[in-house]
Residue frames as a rotation matrix with the C-alpha (Angstrom) as fourth column:
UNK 1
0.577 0.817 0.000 0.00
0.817 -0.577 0.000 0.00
0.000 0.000 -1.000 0.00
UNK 2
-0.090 -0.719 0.689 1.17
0.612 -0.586 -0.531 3.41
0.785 0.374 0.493 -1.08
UNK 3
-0.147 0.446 -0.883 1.93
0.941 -0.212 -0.264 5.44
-0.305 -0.869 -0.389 1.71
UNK 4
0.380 0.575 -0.724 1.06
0.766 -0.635 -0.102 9.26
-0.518 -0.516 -0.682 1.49
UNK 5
-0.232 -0.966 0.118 2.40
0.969 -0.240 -0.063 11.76
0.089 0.100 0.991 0.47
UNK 6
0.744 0.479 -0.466 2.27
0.551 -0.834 0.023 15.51
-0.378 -0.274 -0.884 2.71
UNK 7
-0.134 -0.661 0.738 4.06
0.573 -0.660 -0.486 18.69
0.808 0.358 0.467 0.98
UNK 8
0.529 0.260 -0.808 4.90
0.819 -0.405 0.406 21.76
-0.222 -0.877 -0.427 3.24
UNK 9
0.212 -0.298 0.931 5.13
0.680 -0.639 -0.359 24.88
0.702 0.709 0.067 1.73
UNK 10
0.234 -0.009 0.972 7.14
-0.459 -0.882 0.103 27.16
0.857 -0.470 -0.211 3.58
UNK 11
0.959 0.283 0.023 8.60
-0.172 0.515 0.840 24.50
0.225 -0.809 0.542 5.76
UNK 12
-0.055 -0.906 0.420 12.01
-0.321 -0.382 -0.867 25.87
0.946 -0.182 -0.270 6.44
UNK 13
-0.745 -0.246 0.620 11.17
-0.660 0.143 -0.737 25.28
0.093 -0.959 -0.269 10.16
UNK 14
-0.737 0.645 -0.199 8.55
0.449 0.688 0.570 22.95
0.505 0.331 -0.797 11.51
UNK 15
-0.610 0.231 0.758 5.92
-0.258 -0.962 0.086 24.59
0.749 -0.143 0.647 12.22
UNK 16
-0.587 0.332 0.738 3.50
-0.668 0.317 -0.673 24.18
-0.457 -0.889 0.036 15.68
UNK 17
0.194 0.783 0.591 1.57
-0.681 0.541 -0.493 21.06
-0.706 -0.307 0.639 15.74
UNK 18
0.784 0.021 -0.621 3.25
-0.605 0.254 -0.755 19.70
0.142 0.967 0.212 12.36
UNK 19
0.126 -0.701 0.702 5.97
-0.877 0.253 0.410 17.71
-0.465 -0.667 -0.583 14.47
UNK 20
-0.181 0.120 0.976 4.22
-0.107 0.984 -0.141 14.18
-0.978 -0.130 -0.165 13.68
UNK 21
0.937 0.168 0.306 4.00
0.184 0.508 -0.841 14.06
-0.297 0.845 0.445 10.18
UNK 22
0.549 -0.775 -0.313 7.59
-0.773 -0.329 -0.543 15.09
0.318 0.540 -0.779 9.78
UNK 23
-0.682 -0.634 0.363 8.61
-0.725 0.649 -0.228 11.76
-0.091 -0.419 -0.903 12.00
UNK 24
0.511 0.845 0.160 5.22
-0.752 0.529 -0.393 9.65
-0.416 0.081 0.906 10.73
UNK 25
-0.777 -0.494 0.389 7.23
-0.081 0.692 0.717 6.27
-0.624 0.526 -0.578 9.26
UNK 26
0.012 0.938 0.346 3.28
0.672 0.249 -0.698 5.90
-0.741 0.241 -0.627 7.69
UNK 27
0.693 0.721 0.025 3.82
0.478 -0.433 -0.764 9.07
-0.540 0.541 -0.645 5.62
UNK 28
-0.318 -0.744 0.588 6.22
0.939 -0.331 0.089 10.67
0.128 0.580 0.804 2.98
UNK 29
0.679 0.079 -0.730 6.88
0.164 -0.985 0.046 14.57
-0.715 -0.152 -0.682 3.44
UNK 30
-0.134 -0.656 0.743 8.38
0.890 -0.409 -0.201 16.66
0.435 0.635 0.639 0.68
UNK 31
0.757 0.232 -0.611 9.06
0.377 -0.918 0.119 20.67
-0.534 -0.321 -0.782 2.43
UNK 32
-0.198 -0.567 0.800 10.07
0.953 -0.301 0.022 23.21
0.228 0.767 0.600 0.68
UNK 33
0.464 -0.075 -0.882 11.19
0.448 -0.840 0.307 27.12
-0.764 -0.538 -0.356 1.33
UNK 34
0.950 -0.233 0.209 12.46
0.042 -0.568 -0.822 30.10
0.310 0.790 -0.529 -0.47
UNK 35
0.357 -0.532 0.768 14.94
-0.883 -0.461 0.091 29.57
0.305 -0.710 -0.634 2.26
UNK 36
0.342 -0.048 -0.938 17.33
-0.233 0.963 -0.134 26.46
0.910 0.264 0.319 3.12
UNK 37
0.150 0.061 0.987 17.49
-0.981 0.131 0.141 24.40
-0.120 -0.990 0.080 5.98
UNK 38
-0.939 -0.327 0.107 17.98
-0.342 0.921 -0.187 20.78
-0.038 -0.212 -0.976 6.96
UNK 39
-0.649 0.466 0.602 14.85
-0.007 0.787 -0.617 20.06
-0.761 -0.404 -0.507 6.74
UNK 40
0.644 0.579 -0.501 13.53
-0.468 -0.220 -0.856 21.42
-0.606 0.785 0.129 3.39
UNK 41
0.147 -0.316 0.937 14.31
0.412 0.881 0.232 19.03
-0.900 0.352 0.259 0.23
UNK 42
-0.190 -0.031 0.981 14.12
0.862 -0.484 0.151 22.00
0.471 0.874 0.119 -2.66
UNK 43
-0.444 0.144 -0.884 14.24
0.141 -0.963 -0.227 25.72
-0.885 -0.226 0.408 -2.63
UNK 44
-0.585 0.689 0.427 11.09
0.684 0.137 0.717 26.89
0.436 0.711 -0.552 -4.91
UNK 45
-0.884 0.464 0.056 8.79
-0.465 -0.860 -0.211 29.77
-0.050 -0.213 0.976 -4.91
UNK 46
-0.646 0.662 0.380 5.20
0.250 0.654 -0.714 28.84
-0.721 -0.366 -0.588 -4.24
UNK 47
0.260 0.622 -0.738 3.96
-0.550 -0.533 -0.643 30.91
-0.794 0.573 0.204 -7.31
UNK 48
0.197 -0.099 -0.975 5.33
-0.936 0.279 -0.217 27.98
0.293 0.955 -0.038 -9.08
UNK 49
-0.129 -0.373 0.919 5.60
-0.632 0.745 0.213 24.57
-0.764 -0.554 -0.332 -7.62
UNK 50
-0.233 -0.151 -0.961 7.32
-0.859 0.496 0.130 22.77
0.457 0.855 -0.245 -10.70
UNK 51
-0.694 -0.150 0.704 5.61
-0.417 0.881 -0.223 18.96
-0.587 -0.448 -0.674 -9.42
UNK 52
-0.851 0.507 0.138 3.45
0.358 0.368 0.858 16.75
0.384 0.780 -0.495 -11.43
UNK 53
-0.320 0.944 0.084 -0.15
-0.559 -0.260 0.787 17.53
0.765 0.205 0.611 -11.60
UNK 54
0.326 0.943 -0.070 -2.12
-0.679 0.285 0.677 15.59
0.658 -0.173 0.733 -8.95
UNK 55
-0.099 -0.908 -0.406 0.95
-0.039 0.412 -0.911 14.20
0.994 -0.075 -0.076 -7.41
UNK 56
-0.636 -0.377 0.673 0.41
-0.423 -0.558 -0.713 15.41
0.645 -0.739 0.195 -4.05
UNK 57
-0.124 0.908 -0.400 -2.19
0.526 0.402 0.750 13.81
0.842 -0.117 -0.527 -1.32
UNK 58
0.629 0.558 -0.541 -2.09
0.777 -0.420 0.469 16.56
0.034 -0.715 -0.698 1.28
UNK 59
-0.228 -0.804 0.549 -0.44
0.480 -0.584 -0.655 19.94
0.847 0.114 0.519 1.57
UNK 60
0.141 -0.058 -0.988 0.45
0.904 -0.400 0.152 22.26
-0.404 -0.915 -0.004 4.60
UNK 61
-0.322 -0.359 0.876 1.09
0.375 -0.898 -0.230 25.92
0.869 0.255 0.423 3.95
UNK 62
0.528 0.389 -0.755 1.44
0.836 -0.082 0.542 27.48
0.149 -0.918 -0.369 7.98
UNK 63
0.562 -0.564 -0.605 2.14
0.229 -0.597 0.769 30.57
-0.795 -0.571 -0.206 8.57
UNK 64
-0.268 -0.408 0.873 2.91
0.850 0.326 0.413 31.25
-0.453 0.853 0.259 4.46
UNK 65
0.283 0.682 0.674 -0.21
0.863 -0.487 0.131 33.08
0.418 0.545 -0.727 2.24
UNK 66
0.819 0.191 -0.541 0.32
0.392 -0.875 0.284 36.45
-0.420 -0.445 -0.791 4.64
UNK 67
-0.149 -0.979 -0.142 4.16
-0.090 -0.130 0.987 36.46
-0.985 0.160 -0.069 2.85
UNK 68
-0.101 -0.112 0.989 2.86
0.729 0.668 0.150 35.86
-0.677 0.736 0.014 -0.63
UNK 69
-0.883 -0.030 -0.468 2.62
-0.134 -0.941 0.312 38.57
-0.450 0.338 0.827 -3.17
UNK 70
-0.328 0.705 -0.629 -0.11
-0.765 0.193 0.615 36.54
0.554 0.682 0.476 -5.10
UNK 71
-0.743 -0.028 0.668 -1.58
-0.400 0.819 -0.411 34.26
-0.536 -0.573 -0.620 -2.43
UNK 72
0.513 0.791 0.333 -4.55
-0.470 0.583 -0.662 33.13
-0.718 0.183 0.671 -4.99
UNK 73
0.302 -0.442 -0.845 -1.55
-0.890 0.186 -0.415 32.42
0.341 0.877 -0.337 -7.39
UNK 74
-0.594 -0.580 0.557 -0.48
-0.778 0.239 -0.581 30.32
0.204 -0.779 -0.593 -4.73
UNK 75
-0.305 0.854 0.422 -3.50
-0.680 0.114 -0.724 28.77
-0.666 -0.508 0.546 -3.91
UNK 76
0.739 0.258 -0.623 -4.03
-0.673 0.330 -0.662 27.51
0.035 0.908 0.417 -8.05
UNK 77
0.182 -0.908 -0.378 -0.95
-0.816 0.075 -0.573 25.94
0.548 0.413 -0.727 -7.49
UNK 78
-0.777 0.064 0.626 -1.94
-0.446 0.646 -0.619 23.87
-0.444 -0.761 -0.474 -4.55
UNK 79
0.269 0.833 0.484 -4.37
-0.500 0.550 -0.669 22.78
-0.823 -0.062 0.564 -6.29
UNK 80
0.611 -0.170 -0.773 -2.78
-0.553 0.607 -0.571 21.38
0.566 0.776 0.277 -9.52
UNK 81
-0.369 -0.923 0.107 -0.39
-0.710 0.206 -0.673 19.55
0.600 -0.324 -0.732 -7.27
UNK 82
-0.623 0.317 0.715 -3.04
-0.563 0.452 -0.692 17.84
-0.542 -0.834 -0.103 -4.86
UNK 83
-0.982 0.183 -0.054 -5.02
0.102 0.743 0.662 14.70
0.161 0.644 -0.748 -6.02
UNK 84
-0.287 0.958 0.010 -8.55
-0.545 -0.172 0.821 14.57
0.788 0.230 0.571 -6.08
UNK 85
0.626 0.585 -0.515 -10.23
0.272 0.455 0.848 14.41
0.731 -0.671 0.126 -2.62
UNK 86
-0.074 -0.725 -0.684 -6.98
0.757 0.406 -0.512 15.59
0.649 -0.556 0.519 -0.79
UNK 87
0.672 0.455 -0.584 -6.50
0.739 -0.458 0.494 17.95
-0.043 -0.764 -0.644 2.11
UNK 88
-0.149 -0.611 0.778 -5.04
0.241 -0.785 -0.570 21.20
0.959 0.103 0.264 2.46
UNK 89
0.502 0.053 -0.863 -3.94
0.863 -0.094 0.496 22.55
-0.055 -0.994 -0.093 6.18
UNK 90
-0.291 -0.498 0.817 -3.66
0.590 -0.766 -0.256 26.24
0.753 0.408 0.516 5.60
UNK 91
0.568 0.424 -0.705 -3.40
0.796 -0.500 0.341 28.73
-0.208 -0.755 -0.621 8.79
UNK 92
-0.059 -0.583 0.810 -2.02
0.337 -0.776 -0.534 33.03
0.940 0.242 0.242 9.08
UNK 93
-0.503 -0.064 -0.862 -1.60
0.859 -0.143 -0.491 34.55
-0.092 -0.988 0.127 11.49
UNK 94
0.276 0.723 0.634 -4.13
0.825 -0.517 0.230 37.45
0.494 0.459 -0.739 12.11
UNK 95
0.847 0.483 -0.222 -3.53
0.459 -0.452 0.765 39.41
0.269 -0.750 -0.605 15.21
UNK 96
-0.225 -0.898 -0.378 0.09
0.771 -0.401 0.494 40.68
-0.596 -0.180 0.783 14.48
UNK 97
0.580 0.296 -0.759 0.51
0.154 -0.955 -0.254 43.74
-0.800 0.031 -0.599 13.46
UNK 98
0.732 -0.177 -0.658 3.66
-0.677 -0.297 -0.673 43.00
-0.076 0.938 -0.337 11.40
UNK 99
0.562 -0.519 0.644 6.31
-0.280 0.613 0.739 40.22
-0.778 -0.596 0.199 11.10
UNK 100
0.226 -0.564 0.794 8.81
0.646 0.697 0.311 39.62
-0.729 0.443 0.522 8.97
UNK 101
-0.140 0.356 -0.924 9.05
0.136 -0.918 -0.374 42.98
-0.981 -0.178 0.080 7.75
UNK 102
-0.455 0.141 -0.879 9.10
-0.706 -0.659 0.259 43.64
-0.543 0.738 0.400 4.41
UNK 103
-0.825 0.193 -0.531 7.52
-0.327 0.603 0.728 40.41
0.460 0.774 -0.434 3.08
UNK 104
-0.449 0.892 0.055 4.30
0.366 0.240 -0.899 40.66
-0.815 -0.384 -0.435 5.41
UNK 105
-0.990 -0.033 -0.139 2.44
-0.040 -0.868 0.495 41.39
-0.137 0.495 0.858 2.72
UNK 106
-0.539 0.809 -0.234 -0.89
-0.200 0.147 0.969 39.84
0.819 0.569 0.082 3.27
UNK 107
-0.910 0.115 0.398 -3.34
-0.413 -0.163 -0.896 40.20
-0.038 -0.980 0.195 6.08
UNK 108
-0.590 0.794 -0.146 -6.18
-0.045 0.149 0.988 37.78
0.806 0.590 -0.052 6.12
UNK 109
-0.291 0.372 0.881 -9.30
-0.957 -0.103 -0.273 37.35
-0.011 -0.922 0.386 8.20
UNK 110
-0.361 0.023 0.932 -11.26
-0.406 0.896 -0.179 34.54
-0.840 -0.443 -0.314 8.91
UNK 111
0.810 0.548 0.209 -13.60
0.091 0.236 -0.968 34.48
-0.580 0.803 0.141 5.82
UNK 112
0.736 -0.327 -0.593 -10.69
-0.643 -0.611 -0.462 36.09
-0.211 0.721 -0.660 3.52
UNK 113
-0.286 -0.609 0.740 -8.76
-0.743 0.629 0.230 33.20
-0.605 -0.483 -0.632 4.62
UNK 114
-0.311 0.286 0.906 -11.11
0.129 0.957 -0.258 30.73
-0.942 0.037 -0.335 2.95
């Protein structure tokens, strides 16, 4: 049986609560960052995520979309990448004010979010 397979976009660090799928033996992780690290497998902008079509059976993106210049460009991309029926775990932070200066570039709310 094939096992998973979770992408994490923007997964230079791990982010909170994402611990257990980076040490799941059950599941394959691919992370990627504009930014390298030991734990990311490609550097790659998210306004292009060169992977096959449909390839994908769940994606993270924590703490990401609020940094994106084009987060629905972003968004089109998760979806050609994710197979039919898969999940997407996508959180921002709202209640800062600013972080990461110059590349905060997207405040969302709840609804704007979805």
């Amino acid at each position: 049986m094939r096992r998973p397979l979770i992408l994490v976009i923007g997964g230079t660090t791990q982010g909170d609560g994402l611990a257990g799928p980076y040490t799941d033996p059950a599941v394959d992780l691919i992370a990627f960052d504009i930014y390298v690290s030991p734990v990311v497998q490609f550097v790659a902008d998210g306004h292009a995520i060169l992977l096959a079509d449909g390839c994908i059976d769940a994606v993270a993106v924590q703490a990401v979309l609020e940094h994106i210049l084009e987060p629905t460009v972003v968004a089109n991309e998760i979806h050609h990448v994710l197979r039919g029926g898969g999940n997407v775990y996508a959180d921002s932070p709202f209640l800062k004010q600013v972080h990461e200066g110059p590349c905060d570039c997207t405040g969302f709310t709840d609804s704007g979010h979805r």
